[in-house]
C-alpha positions as CSV (number, residue, x, y, z in Angstrom):
1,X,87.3,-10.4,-112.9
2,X,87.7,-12.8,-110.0
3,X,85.3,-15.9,-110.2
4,X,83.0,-15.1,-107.9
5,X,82.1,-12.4,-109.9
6,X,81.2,-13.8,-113.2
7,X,77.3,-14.6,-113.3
8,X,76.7,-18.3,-112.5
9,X,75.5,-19.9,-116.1
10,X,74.4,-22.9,-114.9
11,X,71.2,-21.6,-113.3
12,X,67.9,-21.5,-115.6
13,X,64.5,-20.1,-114.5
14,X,62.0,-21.2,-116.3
15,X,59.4,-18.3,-115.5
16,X,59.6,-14.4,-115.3
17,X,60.9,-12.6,-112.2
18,X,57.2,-11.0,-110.7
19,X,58.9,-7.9,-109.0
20,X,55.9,-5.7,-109.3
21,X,56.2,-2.0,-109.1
22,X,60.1,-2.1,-109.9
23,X,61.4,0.2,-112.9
24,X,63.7,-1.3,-115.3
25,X,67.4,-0.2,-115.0
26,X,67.8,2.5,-118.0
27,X,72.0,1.4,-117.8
28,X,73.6,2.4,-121.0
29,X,71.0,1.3,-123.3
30,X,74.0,-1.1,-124.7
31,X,72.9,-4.6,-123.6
32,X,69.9,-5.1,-125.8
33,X,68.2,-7.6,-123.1
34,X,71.4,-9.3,-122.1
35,X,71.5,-10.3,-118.0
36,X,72.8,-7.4,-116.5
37,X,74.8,-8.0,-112.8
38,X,74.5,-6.0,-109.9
39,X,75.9,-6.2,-106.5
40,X,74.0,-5.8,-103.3
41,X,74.4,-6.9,-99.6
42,X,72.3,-9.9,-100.2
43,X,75.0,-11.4,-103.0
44,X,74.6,-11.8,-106.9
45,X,71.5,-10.6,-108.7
46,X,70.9,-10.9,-112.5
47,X,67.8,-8.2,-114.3
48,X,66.7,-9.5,-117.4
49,X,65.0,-6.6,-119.0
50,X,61.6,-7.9,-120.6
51,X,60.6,-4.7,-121.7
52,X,63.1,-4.3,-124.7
53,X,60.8,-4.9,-127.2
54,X,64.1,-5.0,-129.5
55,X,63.8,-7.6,-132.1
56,X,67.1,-7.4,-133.5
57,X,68.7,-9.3,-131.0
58,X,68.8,-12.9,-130.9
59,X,69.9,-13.3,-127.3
60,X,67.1,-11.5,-126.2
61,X,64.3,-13.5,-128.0
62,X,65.9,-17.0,-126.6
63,X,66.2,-16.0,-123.1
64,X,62.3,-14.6,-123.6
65,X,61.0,-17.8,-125.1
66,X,63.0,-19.7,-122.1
67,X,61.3,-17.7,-119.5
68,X,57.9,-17.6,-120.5
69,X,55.2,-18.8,-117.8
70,X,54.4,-22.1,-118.6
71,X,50.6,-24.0,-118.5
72,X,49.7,-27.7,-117.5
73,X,51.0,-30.6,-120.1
74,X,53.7,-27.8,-121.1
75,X,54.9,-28.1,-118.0
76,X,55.0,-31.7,-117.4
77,X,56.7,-32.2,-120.8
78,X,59.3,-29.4,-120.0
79,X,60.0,-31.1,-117.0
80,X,60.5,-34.2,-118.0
81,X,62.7,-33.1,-120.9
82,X,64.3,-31.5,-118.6
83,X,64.7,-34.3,-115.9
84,X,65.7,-36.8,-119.1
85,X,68.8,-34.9,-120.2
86,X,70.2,-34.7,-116.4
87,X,69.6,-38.6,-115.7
88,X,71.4,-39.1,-118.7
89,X,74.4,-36.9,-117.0
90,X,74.1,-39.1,-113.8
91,X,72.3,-38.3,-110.4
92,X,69.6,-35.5,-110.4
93,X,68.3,-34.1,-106.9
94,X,64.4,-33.1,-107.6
95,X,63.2,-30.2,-105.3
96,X,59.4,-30.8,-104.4
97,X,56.5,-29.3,-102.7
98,X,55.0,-32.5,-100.8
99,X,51.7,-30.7,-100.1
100,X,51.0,-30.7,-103.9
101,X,47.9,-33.6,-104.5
102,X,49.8,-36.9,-106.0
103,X,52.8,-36.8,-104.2
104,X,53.9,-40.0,-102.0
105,X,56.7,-40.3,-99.9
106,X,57.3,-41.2,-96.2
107,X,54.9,-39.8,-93.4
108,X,57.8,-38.1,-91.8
109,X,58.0,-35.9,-95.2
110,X,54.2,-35.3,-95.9
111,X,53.1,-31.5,-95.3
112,X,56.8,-30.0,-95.9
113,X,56.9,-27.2,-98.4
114,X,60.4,-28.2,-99.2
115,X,61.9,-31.9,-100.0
116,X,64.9,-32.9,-101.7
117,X,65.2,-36.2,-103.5
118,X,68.0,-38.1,-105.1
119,X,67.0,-40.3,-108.4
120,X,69.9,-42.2,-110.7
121,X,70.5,-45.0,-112.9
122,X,73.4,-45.6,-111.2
123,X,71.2,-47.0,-107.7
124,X,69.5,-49.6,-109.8
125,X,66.5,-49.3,-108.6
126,X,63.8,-51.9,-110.5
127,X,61.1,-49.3,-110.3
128,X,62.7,-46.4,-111.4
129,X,60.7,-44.6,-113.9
130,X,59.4,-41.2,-115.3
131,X,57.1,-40.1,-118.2
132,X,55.0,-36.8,-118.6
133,X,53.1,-37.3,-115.3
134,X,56.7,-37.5,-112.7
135,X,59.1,-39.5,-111.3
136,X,59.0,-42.3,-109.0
137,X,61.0,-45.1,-107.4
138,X,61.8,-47.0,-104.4
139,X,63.6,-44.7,-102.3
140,X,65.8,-45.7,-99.5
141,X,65.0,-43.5,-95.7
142,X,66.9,-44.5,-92.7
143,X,67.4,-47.8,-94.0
144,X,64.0,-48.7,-95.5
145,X,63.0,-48.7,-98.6
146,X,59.6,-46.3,-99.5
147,X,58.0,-46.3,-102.9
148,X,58.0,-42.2,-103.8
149,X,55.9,-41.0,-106.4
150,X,56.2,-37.2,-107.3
151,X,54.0,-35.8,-110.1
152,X,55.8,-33.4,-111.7
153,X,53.9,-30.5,-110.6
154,X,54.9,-30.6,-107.1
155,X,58.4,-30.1,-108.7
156,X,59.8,-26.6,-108.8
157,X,63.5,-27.9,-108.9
158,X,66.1,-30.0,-110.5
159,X,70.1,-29.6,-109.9
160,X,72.6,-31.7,-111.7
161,X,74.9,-33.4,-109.2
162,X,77.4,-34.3,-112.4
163,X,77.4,-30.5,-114.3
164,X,76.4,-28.5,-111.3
165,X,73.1,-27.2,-113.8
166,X,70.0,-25.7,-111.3
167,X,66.9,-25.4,-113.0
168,X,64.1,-23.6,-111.6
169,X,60.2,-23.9,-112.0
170,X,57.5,-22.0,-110.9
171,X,55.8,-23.1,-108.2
172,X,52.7,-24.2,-107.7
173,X,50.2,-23.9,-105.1
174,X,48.9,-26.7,-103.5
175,X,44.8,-27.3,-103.1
């Protein structure tokens, strides 16, 4: 098996896979809700089958209780839990809907469905901080410095830039 083909480990989705009206792969019966890998045009996809009702495996109830939908200070407290063991790691790039209500940063930014931002320890920034309601601090754009808050519901993503770790949120709508 080359290494492109081993399933990527450092990816977590925090809420189920909505597919609809898909049926679940029947496969060998075997993998007892492990991730099962299947190649298509479009690259690497990984089923999690959250029908097996199976309770003998362990596996299976851990990667449930990871992927159930979260609801309001759950989520801020998963997030920032989350968020607080990568800025221990080093630099963390937040994903971010900017249309969400709360969220500050730069004109040039406002109304993107889509904005990456860089927060560390290591930029020594004297307003860096976070808690359950987001992250914020004095971000530098084209030179200037702009005082970004982002509560953590316009987050939906948080990658590592030390272990290479992706976590993934559900979305939420903006008013």
């Amino acid at each position: 098996m080359t290494k492109h083909d081993e399933p990527d480990d450092k990816i977590t989705v925090l809420f189920p896979n909505h597919q609809g009206d898909e049926e679940p792969d029947e496969g060998d019966g075997d993998n007892h809700g492990e991730p099962q890998q299947e190649s298509n045009s479009g690259g690497e996809v990984v089923h999690l089958d959250f029908e097996n009702n199976d309770s003998s495996s362990d596996s299976t109830d851990q990667v449930r209780g990871e992927l159930q939908p979260l609801a309001g200070e759950q989520v801020n407290t998963t997030k920032l839990k989350v968020f607080e063991g990568m800025i221990e790691e080093g630099m963390v790039m937040v994903t971010l809907d900017t249309r969400v209500p709360g969220v500050s940063v730069p004109a040039k930014f406002r109304g993107l469905p889509e904005l990456r931002l860089n927060f560390s320890h290591m930029f020594h920034i004297d307003d860096f901080g976070y808690d359950t309601e987001g992250v914020r601090a004095s971000l530098s754009f084209d030179g200037k410095r702009y005082f970004c808050d982002v509560p953590w519901q316009a987050v939906f993503m948080m990658y590592s830039h030390e272990t290479g770790e992706v976590v993934v949120f559900e979305p939420s709508t903006p008013d």
